[in-house]
C-alpha positions as CSV (number, residue, x, y, z in Angstrom):
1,X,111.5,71.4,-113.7
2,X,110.4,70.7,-110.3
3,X,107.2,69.0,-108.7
4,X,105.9,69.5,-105.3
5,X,104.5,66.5,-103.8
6,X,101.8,66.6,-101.5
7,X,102.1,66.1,-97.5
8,X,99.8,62.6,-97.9
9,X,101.7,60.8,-100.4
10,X,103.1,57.7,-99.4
11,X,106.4,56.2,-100.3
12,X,105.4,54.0,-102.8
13,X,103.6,56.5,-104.7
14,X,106.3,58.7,-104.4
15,X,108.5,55.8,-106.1
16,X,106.0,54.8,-108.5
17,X,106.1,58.6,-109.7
18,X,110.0,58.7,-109.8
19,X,110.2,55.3,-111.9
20,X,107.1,57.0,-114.3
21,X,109.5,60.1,-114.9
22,X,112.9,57.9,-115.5
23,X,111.6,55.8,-117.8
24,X,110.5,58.3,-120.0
25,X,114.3,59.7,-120.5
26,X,114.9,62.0,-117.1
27,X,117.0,62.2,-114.6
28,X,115.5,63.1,-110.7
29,X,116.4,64.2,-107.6
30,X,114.4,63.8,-104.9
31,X,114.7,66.3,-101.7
32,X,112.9,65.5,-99.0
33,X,112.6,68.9,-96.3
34,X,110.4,69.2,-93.4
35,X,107.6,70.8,-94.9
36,X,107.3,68.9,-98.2
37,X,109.4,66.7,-100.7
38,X,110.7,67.8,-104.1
39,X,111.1,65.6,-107.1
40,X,113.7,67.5,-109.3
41,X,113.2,67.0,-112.8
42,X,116.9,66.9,-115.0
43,X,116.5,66.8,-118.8
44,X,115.1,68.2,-121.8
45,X,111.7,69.0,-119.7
46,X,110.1,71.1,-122.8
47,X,108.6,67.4,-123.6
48,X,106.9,67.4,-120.2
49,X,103.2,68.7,-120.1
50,X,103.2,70.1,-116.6
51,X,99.3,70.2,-116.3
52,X,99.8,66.2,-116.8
53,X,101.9,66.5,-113.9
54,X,99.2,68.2,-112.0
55,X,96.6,66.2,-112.5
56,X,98.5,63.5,-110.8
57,X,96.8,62.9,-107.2
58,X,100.1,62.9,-105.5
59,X,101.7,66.4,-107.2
60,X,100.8,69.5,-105.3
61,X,102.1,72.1,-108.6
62,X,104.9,72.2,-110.8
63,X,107.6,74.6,-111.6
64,X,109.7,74.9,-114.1
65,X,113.1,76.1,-113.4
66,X,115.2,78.7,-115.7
67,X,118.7,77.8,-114.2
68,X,121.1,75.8,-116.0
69,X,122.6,74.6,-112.8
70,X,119.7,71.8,-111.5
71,X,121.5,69.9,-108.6
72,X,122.9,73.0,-107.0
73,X,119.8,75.0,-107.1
74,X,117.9,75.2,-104.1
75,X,114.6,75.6,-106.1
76,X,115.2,71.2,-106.2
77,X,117.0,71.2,-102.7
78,X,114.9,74.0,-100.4
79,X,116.7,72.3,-97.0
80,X,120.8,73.8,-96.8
81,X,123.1,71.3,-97.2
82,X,125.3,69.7,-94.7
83,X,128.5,68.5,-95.9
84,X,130.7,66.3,-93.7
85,X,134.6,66.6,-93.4
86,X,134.9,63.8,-90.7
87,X,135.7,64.1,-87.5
88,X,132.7,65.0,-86.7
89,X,133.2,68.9,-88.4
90,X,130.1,69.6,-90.5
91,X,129.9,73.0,-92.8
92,X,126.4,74.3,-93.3
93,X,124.4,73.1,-90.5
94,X,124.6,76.6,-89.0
95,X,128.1,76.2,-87.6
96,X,131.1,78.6,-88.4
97,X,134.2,76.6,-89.2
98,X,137.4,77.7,-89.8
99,X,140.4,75.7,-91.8
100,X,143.8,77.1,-91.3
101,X,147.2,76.3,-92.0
102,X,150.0,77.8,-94.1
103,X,150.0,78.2,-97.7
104,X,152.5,75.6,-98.8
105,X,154.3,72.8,-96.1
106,X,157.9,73.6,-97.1
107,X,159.1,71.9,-94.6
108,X,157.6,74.0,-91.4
109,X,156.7,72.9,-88.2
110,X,153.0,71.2,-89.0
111,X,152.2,70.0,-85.7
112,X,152.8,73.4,-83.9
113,X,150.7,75.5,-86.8
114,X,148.1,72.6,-86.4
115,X,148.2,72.8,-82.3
116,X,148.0,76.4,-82.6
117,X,145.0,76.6,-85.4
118,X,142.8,74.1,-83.3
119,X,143.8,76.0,-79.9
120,X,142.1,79.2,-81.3
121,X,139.5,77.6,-82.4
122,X,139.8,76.3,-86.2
123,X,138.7,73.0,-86.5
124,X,140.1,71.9,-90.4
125,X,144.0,72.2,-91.6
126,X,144.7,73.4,-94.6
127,X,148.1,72.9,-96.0
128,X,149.2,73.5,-99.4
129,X,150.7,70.4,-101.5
130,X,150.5,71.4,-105.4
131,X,150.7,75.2,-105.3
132,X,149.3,77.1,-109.0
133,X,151.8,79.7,-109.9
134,X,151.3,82.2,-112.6
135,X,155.0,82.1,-113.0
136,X,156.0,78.7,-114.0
137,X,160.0,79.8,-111.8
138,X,157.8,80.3,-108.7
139,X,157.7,77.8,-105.8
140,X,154.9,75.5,-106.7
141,X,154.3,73.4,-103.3
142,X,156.1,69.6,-102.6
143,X,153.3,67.9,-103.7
144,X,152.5,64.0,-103.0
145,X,155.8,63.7,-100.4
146,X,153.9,66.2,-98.3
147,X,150.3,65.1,-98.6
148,X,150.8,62.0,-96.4
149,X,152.4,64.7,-93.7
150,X,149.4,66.9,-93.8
151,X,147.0,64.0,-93.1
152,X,148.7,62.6,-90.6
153,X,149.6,65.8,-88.4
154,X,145.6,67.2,-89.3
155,X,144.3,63.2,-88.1
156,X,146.5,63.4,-85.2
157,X,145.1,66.6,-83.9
158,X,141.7,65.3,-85.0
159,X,141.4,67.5,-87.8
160,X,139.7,67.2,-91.4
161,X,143.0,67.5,-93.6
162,X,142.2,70.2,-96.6
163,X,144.5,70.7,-99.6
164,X,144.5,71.8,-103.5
165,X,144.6,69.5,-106.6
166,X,145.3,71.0,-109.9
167,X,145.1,67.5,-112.1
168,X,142.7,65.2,-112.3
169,X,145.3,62.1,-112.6
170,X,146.5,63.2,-109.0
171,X,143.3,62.1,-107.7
172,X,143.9,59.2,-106.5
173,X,146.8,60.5,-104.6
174,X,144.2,62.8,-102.3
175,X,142.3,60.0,-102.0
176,X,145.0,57.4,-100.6
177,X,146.8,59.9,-98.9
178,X,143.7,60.5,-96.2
179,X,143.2,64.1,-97.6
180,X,139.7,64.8,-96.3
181,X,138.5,68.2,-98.0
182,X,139.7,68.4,-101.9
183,X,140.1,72.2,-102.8
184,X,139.8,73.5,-106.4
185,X,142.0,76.7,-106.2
186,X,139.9,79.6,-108.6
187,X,142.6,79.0,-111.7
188,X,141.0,75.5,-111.7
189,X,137.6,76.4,-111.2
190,X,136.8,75.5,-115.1
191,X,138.9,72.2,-115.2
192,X,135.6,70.1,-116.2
193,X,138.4,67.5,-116.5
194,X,139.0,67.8,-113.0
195,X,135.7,69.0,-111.6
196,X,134.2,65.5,-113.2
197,X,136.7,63.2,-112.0
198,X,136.2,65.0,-108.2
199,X,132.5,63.9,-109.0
200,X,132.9,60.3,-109.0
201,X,134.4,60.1,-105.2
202,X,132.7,60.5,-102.3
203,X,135.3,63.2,-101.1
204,X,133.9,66.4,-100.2
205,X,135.7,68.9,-102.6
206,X,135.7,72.8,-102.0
207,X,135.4,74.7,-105.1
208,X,137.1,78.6,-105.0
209,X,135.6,80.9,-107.5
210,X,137.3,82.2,-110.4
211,X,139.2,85.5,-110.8
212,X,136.6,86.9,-113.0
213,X,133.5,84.3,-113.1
214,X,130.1,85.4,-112.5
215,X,128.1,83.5,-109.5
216,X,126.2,81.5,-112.2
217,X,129.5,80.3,-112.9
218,X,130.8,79.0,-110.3
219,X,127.5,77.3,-109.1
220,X,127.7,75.5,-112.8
221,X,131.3,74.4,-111.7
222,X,129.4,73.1,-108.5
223,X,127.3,71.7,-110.7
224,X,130.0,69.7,-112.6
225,X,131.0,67.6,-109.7
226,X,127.5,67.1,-108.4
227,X,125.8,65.5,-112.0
228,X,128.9,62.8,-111.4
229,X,127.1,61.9,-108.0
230,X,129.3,63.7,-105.5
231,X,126.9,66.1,-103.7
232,X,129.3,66.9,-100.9
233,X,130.6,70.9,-102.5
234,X,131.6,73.8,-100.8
235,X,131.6,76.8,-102.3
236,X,134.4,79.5,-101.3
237,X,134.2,82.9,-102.3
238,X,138.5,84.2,-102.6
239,X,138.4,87.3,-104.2
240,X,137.4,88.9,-107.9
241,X,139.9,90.7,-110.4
242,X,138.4,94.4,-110.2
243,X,140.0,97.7,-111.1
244,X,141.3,98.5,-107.9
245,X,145.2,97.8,-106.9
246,X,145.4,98.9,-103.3
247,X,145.2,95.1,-102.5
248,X,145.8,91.6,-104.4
249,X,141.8,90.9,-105.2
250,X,138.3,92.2,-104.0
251,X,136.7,89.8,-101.6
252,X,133.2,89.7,-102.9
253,X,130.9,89.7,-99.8
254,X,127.6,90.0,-101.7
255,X,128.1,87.1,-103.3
256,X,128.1,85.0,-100.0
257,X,124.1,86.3,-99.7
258,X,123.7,85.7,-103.4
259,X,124.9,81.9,-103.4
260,X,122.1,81.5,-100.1
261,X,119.7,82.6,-101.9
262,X,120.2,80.7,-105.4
263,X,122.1,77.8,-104.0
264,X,121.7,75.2,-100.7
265,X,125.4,74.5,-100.9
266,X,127.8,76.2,-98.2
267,X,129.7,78.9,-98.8
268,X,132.9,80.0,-97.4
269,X,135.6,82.9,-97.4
270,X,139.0,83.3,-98.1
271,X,140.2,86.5,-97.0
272,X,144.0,85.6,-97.3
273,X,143.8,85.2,-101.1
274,X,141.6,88.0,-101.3
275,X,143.5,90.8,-100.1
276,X,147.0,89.3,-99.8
277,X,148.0,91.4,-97.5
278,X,147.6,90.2,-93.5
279,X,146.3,93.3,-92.3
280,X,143.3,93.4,-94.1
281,X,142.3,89.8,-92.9
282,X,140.5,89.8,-89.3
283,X,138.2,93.0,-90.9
284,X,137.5,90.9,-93.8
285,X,136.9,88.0,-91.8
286,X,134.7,89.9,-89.2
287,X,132.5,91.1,-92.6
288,X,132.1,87.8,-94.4
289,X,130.7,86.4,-90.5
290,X,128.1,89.6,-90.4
291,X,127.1,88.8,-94.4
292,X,126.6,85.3,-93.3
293,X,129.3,82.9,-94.3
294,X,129.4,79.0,-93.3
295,X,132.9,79.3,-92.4
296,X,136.5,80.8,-93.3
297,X,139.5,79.6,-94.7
298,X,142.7,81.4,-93.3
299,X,146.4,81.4,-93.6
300,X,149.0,81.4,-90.9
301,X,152.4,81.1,-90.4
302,X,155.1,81.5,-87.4
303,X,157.7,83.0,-89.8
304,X,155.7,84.6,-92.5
305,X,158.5,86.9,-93.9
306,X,160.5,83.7,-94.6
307,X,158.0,81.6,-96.2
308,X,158.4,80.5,-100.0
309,X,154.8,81.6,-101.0
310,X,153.0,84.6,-100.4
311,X,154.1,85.0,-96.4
312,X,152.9,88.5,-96.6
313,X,149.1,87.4,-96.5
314,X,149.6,85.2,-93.5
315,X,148.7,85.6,-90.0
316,X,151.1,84.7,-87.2
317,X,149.5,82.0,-84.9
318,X,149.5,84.9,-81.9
319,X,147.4,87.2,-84.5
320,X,145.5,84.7,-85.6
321,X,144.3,83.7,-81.9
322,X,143.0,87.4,-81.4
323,X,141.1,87.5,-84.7
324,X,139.1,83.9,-83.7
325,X,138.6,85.9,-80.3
326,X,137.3,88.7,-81.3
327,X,135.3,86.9,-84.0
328,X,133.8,85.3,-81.6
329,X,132.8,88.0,-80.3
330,X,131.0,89.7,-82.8
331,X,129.3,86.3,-84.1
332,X,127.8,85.9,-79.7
333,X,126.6,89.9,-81.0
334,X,125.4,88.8,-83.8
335,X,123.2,86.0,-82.7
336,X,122.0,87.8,-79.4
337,X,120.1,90.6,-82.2
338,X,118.6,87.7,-83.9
């Protein structure tokens, strides 16, 4: 449930209405936009009489709200959110930001992927650490001994530093390590485990949606991290398991206009994952701009065909210099028809 308060109320009776609410049993969230402030209701709110509500001087009307997801709704949070990765890169605030970097460190040459990501115009680097494999044989990243590289090389080149956890004892790790953005990968997108303990930092974390979850889903795993008290969530759309073979995933660009319109949290692409294959990347990158995306999240490599993990989905830096230049481009176009 959600109540309206009206333009004239003052701070104190907005406080002395919040207090009323909590100590009858209910959670709230207050929102405060440019046009009018919104006290979010959490709880069992069948006990609440809204025409009590109404008849309060300071409530304008009251609405209940069907979702199960109450935090990440934008019915209790009209106003998109900003989240903010440090160094001064914010994601939402009507920016596009891209985070690059290669799929798992293995040893490569950081600082020249990072130079070369931030020359194009990327402004996060992503490196993978911990690396989920559906095969337990497969390489599955170098984990803590190359989270401290990745911070340091993404701080050096004043970067946010981006990288997957997969258990919620690891943390910590993140945490001491400087890593900046935490990234659920979409296997991991139902770890309440994880997704809870994410929630009690002050870390933003990036949440990928699962192979076959609905949008409801994945805001609810959102939704997770943000009833602990961490509010700063990304969402990133990577791909949905579909019938079709010609390529790894389908990247599902309606759901980047869906999330808008249910959800004030960011939203993101990841092309890479989606189509594992390189070629299909700048076009799936150039779509998920037009449908409105906050941002991408691309990989590259300088050697791709020797790389560990999935180097067939990576750009080289070269080709991934003339998709940020042609996506800008296309973003100048699509702002001049606005």
């Amino acid at each position: 449930m959600i109540a309206v308060v009206k333009q004239s109320a003052t701070e104190e009776q907005l406080a002395h209405f919040v207090t009323w609410i909590e100590n009858r049993g209910f959670r709230t969230n207050v929102s405060k936009g440019e046009n009018e402030t919104i006290v979010g209701i959490i709880g069992d709110t069948s006990k609440i009489d809204p025409f009590l509500l109404e008849s309060m001087d300071i409530i304008d009307r009251v609405q209940r709200v069907s979702e199960p997801y109450k935090k990440a709704n934008r019915k209790f949070h009209p106003q998109n959110s900003v989240i903010s990765c440090g160094f001064g890169v914010n994601i939402g605030d009507g920016s596009f930001q891209v985070m690059a970097g290669p799929n798992s460190l293995e040893g490569k040459d950081l600082p020249m992927l990072a130079k070369a990501a931030k020359d194009a115009g990327a402004n996060l680097l992503m490196g993978g650490t911990y690396n989920p494999k559906t095969s337990p044989y497969s390489f599955a990243g170098l984990k803590q001994e190359s989270l401290h590289e990745l911070a340091e090389v993404a701080h050096g080149f004043e970067m946010p530093a981006v990288s997957e956890i997969m258990d919620p004892r690891d943390v910590q790790a993140f945490l001491d390590a400087g890593i900046d953005v935490i990234q659920v990968g979409a296997r991991s997108m139902q770890n309440f485990p994880l997704l809870k303990e994410l929630g009690k930092t002050k870390t933003p974390v990036l949440i990928k949606r699962g192979l076959e979850a609905t949008i409801d889903e994945w805001i609810m795993a959102a939704e997770y991290v943000m009833s602990e008290g961490n509010e700063q969530v990304i969402l990133c759309e990577r791909g949905i398991r579909t019938a079709e073979t010609r390529y790894r995933h389908t990247l599902d660009i309606s759901s980047v206009i869906a999330v808008h319109g249910l959800s004030h949290l960011p939203v993101i692409c990841d092309p890479s994952r989606a189509a594992g294959l390189a070629r299909f990347v700048p076009s799936l990158s150039y779509a998920a701009a037009a449908a409105g995306a906050d941002g991408l999240e691309i990989e590259i490599d300088a050697q791709p065909m020797e790389s560990l993990s999935d180097g067939g989905r990576a750009l080289t830096p070269e080709q991934f210099s003339h998709m940020m230049a042609k996506l800008g481009r296309i973003r100048q176009a699509l702002a001049e028809d606005e």
